[in-house]
N, CA, C and O atoms as a GROMACS GRO file, in nm:
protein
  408
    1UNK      N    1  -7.859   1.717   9.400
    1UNK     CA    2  -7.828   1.657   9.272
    1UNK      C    3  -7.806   1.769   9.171
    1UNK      O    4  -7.852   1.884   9.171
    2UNK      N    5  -7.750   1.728   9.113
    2UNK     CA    6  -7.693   1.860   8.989
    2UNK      C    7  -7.789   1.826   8.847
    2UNK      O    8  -7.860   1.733   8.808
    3UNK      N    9  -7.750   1.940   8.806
    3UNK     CA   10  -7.878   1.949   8.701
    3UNK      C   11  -7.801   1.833   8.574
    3UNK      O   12  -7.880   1.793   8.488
    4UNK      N   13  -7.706   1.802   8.567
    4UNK     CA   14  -7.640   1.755   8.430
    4UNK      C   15  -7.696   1.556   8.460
    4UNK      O   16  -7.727   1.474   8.374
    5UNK      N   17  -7.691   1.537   8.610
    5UNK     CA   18  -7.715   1.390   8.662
    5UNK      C   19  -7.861   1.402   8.665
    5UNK      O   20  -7.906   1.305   8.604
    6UNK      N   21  -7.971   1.490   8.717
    6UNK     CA   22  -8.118   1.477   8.695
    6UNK      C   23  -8.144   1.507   8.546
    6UNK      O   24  -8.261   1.480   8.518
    7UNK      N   25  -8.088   1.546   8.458
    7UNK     CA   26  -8.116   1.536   8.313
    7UNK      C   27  -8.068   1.409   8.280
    7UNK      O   28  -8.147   1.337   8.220
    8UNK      N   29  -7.939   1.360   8.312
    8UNK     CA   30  -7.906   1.194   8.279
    8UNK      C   31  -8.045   1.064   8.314
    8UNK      O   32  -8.089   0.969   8.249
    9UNK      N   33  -8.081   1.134   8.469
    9UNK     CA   34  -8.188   1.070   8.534
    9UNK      C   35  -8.312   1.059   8.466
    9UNK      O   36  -8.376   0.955   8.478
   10UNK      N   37  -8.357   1.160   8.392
   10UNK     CA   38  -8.522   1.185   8.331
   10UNK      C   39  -8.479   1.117   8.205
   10UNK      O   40  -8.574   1.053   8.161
   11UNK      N   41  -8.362   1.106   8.123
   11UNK     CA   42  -8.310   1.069   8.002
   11UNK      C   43  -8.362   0.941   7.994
   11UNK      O   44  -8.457   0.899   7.928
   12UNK      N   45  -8.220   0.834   8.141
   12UNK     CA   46  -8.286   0.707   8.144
   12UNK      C   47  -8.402   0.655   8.195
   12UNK      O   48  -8.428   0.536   8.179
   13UNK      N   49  -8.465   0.719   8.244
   13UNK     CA   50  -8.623   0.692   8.298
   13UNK      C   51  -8.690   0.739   8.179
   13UNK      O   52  -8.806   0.742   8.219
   14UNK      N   53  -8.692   0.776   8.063
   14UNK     CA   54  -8.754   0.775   7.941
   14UNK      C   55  -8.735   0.704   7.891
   14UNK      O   56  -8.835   0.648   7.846
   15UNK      N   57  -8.594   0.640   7.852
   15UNK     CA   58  -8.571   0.532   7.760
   15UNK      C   59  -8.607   0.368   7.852
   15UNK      O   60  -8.653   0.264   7.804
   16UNK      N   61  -8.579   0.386   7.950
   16UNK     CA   62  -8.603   0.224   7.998
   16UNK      C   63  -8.799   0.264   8.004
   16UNK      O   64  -8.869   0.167   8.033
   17UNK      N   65  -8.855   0.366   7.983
   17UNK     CA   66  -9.018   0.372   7.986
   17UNK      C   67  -9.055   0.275   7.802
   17UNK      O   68  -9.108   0.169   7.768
   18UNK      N   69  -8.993   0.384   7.737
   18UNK     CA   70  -9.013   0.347   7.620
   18UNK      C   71  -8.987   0.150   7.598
   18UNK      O   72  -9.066   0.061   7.569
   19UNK      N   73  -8.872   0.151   7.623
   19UNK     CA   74  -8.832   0.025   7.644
   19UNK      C   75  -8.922  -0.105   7.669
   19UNK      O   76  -8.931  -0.210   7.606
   20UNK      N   77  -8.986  -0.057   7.787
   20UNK     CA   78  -9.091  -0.116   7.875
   20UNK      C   79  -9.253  -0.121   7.759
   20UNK      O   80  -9.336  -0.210   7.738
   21UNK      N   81  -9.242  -0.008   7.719
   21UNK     CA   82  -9.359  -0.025   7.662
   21UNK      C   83  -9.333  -0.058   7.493
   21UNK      O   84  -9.421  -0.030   7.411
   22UNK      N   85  -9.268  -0.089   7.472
   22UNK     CA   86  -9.218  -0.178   7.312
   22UNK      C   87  -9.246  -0.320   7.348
   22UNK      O   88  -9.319  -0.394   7.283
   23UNK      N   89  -9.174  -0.355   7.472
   23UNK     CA   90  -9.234  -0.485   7.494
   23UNK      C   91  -9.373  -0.525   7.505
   23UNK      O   92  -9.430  -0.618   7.448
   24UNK      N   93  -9.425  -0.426   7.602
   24UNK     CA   94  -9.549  -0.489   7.635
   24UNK      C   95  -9.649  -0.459   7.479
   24UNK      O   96  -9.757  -0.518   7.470
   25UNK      N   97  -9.610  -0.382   7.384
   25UNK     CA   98  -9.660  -0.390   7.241
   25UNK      C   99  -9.631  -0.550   7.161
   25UNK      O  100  -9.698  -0.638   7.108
   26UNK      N  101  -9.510  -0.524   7.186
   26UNK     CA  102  -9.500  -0.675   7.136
   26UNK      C  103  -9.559  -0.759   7.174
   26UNK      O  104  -9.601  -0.838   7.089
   27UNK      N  105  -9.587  -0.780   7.308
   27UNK     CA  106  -9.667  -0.937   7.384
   27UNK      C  107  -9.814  -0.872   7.362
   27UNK      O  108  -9.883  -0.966   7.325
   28UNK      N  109  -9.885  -0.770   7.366
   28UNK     CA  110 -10.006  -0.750   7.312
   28UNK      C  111 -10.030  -0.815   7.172
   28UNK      O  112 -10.131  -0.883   7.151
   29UNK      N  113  -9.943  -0.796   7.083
   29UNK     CA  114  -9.960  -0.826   6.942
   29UNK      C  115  -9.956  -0.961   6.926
   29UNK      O  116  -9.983  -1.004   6.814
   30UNK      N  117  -9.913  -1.079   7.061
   30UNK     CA  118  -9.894  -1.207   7.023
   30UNK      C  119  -9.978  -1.300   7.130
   30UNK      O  120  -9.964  -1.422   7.143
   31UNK      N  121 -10.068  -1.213   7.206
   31UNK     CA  122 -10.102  -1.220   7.331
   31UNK      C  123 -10.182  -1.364   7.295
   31UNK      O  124 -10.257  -1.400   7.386
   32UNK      N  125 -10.180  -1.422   7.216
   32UNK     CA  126 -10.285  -1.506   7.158
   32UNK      C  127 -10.198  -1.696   7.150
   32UNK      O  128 -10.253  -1.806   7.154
   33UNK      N  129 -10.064  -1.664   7.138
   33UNK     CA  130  -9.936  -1.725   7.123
   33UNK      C  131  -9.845  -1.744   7.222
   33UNK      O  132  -9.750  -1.672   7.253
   34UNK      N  133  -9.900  -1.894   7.290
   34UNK     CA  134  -9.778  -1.905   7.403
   34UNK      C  135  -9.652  -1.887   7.365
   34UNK      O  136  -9.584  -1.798   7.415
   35UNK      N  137  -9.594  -1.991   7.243
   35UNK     CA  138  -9.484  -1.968   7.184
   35UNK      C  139  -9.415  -1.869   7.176
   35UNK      O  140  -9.296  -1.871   7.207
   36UNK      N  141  -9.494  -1.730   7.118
   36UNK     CA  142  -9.420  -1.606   7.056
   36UNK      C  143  -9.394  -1.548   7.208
   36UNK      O  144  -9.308  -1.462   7.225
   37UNK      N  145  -9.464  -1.592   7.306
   37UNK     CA  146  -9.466  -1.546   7.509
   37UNK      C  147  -9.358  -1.559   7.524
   37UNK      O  148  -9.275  -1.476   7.559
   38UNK      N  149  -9.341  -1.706   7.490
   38UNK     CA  150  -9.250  -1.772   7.521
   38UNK      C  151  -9.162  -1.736   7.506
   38UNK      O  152  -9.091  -1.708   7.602
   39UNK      N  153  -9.114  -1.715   7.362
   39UNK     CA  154  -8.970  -1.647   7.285
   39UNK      C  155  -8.955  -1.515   7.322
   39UNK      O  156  -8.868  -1.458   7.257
   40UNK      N  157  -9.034  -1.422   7.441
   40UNK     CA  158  -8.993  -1.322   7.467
   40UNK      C  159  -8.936  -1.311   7.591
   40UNK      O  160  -8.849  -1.230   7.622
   41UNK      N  161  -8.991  -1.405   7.672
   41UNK     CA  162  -8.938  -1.425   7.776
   41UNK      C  163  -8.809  -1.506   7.773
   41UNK      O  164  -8.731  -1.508   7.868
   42UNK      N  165  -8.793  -1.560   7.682
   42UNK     CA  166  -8.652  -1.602   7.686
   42UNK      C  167  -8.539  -1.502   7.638
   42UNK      O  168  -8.423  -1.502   7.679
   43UNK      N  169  -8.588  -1.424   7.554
   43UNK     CA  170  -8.514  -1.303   7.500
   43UNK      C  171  -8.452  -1.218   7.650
   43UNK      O  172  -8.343  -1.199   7.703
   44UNK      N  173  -8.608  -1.179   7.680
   44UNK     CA  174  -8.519  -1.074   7.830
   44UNK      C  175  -8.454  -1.165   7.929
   44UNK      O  176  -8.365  -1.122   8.002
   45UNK      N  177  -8.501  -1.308   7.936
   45UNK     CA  178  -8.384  -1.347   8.050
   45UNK      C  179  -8.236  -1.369   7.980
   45UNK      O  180  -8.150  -1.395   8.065
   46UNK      N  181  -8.204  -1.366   7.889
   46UNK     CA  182  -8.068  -1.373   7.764
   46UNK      C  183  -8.060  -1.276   7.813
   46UNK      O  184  -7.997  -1.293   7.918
   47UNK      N  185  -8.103  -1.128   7.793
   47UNK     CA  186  -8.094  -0.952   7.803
   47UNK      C  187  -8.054  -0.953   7.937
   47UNK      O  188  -7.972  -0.871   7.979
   48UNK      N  189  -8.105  -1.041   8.008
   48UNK     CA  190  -8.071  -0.993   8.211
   48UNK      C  191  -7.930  -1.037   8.221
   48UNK      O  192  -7.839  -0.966   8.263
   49UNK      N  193  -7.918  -1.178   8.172
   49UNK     CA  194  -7.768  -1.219   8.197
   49UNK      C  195  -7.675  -1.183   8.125
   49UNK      O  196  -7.575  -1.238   8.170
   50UNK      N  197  -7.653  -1.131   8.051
   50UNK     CA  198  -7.556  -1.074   7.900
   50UNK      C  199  -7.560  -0.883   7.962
   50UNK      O  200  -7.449  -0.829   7.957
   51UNK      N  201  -7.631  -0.828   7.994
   51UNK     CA  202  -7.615  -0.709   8.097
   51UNK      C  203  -7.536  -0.742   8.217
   51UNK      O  204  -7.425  -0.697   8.247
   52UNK      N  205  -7.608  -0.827   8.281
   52UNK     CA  206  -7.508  -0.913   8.421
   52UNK      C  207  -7.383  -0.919   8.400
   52UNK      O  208  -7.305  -0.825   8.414
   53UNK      N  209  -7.357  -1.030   8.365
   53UNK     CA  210  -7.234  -1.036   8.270
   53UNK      C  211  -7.123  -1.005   8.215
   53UNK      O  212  -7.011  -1.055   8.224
   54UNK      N  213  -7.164  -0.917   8.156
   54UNK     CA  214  -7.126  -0.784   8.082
   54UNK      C  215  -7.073  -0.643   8.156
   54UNK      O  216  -6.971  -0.594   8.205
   55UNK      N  217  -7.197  -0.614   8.132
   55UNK     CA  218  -7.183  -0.433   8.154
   55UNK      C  219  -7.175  -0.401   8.280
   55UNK      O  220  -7.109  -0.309   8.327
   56UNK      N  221  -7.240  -0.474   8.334
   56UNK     CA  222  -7.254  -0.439   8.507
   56UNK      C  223  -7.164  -0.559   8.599
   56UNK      O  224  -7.163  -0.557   8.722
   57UNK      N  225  -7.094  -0.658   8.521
   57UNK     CA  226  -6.939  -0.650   8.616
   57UNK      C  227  -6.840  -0.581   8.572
   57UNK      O  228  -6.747  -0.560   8.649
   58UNK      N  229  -6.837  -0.538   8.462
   58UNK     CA  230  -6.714  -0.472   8.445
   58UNK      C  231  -6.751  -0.333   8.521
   58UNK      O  232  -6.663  -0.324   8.607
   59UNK      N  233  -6.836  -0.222   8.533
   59UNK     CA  234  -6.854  -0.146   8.625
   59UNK      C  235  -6.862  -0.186   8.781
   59UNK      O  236  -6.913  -0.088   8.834
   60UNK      N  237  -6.841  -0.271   8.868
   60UNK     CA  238  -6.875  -0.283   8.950
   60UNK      C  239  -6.759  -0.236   9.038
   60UNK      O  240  -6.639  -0.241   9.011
   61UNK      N  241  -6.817  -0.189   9.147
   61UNK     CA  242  -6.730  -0.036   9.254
   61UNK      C  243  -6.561  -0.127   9.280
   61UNK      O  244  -6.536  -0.248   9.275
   62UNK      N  245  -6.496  -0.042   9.301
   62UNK     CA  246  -6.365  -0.045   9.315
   62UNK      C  247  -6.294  -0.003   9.464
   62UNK      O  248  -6.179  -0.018   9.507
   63UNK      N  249  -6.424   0.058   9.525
   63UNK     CA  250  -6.358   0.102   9.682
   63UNK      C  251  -6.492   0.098   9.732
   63UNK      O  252  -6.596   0.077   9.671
   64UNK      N  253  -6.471   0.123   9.862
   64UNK     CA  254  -6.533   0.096   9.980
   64UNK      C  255  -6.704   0.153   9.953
   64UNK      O  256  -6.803   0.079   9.950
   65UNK      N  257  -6.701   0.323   9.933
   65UNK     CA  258  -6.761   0.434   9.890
   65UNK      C  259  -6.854   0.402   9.808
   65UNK      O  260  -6.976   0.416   9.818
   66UNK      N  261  -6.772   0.349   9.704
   66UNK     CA  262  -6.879   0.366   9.550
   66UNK      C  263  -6.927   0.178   9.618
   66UNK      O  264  -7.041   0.193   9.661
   67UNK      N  265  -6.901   0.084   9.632
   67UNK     CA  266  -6.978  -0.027   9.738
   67UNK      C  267  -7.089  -0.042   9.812
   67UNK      O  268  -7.162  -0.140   9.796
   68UNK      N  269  -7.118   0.064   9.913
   68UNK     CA  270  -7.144   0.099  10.002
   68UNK      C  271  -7.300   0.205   9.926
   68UNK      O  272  -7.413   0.180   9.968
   69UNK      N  273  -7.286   0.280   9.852
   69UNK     CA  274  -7.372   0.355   9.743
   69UNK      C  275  -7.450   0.225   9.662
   69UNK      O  276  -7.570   0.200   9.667
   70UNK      N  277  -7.368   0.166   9.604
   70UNK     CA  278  -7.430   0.080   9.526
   70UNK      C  279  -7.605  -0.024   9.603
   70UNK      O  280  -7.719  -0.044   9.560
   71UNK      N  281  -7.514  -0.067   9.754
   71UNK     CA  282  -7.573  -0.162   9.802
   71UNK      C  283  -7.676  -0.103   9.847
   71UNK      O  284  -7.784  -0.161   9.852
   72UNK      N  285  -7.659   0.018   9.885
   72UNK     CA  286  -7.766   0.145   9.942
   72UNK      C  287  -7.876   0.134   9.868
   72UNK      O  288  -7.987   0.112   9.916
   73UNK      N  289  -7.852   0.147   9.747
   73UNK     CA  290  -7.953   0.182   9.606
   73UNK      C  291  -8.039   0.055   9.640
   73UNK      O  292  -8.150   0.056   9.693
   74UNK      N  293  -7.930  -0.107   9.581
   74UNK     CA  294  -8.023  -0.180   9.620
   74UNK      C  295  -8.108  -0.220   9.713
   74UNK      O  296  -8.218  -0.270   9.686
   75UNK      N  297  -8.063  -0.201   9.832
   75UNK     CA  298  -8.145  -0.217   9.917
   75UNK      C  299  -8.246  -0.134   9.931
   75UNK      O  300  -8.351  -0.185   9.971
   76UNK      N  301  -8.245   0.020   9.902
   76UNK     CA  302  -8.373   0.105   9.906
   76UNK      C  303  -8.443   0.090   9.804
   76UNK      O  304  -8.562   0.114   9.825
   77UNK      N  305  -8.417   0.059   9.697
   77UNK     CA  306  -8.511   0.072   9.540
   77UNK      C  307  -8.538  -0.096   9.511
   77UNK      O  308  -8.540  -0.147   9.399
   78UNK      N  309  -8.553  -0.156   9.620
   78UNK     CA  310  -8.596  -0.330   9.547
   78UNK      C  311  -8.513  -0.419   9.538
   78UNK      O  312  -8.534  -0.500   9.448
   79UNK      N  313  -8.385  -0.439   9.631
   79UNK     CA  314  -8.353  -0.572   9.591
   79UNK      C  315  -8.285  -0.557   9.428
   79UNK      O  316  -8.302  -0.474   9.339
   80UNK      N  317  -8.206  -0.675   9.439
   80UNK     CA  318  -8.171  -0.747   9.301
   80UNK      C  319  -8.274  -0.804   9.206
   80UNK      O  320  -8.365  -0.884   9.227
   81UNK      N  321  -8.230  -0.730   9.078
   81UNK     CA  322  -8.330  -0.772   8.975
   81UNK      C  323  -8.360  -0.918   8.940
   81UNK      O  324  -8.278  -0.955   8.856
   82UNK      N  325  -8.447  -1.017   8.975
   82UNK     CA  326  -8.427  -1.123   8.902
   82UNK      C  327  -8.544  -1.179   8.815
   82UNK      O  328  -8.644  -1.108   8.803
   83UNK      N  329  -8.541  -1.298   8.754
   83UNK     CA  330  -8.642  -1.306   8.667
   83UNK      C  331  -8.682  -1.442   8.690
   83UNK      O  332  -8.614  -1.511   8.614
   84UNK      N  333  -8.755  -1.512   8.755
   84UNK     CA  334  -8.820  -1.576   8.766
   84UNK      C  335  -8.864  -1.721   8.702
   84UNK      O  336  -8.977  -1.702   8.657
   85UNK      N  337  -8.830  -1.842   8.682
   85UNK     CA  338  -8.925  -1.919   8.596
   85UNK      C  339  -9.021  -1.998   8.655
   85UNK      O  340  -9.022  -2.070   8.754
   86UNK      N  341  -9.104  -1.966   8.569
   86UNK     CA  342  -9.241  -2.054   8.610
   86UNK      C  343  -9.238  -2.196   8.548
   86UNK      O  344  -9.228  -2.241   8.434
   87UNK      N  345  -9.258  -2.274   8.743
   87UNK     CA  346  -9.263  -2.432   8.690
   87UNK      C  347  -9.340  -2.483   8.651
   87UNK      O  348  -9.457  -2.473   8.688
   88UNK      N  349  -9.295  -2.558   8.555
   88UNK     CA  350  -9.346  -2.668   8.508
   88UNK      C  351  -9.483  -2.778   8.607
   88UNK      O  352  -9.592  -2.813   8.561
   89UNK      N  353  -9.443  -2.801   8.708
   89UNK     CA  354  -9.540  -2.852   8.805
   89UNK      C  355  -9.682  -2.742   8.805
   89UNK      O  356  -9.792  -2.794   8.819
   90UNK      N  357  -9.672  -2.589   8.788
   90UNK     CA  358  -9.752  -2.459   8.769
   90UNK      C  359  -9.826  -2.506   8.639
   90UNK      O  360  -9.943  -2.544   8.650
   91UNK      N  361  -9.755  -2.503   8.497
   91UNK     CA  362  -9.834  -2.524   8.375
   91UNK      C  363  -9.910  -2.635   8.418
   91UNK      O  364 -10.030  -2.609   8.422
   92UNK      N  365  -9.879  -2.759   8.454
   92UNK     CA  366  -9.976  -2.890   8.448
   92UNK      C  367 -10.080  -2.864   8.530
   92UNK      O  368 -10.197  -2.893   8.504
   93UNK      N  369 -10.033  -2.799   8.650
   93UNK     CA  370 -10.153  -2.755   8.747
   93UNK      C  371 -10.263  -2.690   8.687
   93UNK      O  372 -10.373  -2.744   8.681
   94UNK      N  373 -10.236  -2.552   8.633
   94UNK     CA  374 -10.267  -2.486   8.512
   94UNK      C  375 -10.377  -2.529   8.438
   94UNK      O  376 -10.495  -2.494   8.436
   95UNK      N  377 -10.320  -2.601   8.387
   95UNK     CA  378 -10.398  -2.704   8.245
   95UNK      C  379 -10.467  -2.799   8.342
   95UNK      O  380 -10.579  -2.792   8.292
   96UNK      N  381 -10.480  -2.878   8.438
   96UNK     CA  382 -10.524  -2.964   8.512
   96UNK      C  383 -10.684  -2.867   8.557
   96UNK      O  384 -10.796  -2.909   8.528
   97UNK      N  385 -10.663  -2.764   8.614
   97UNK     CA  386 -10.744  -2.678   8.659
   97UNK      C  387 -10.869  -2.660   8.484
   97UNK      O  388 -10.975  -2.710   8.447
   98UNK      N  389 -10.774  -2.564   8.432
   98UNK     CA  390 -10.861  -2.523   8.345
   98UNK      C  391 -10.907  -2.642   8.240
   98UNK      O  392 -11.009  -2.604   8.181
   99UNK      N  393 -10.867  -2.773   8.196
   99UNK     CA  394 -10.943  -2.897   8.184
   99UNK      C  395 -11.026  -2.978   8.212
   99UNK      O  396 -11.062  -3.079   8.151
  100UNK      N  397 -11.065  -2.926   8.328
  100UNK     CA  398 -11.168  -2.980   8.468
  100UNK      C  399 -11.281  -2.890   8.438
  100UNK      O  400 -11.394  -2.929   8.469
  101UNK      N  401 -11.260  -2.731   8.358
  101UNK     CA  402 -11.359  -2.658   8.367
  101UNK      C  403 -11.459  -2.670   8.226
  101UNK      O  404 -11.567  -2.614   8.212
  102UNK      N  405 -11.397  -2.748   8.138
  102UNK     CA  406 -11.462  -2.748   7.986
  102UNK      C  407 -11.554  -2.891   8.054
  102UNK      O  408 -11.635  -2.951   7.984
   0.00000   0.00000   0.00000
C-alpha cells in the first residue's frame, strides 16, 4: 500500500471514529428518551439509504477488476451493511416481560 492511500486510510478511520462517537454522545444524552432513540435511529437508517442510493451507486465498479475487489472487501470485512428493525411483536414481548416484574 502506498503511503498517500494508508494516510487516506487512517484519515477515514478517524473521521467515521469520531462520527461513531458523536452519536453514541448523543444517545447518552437522551438515553432516558425512547422517542429522542427513536428519532436517531431513524436518522441513520435515512443516512444508510440516501448513501446507498446516492454515493455508492453512482461509484459502483465498471469492469470486471474493480467488481471482483469490491466483493472481496465485502466478503472479508463483514458482509453488507444493514440496519435492522426491531419488531414490534419484540417491544410487546418487552413490555409483557418487564410488566410481569413490577
Amino acid at each position: 500500500m502506498n503511503t498517500n492511500t494508508e494516510n487516506e486510510s487512517t484519515s477515514l478511520h478517524g473521521d467515521l471514529q469520531s462520527l461513531a462517537d458523536s452519536v453514541k454522545a448523543i444517545t447518552e444524552n437522551h438515553q432516558d428518551d425512547p422517542i429522542a432513540i427513536l428519532a436517531i435511529l431513524r436518522t441513520l437508517e435515512s443516512l444508510h439509504q440516501e448513501l446507498r442510493e446516492g454515493s455508492f451507486q453512482k461509484i459502483l465498479p465498471d469492469n470486471r477488476q474493480s467488481l471482483y475487489n469490491l466483493l472481496k472487501d465485502i466478503e472479508t470485512k463483514g458482509g453488507w451493511p444493514y440496519i435492522p428493525r426491531l419488531r414490534l411483536r419484540y417491544l410487546l414481548e418487552n413490555w409483557s416481560d418487564n410488566s410481569q416484574e413490577l
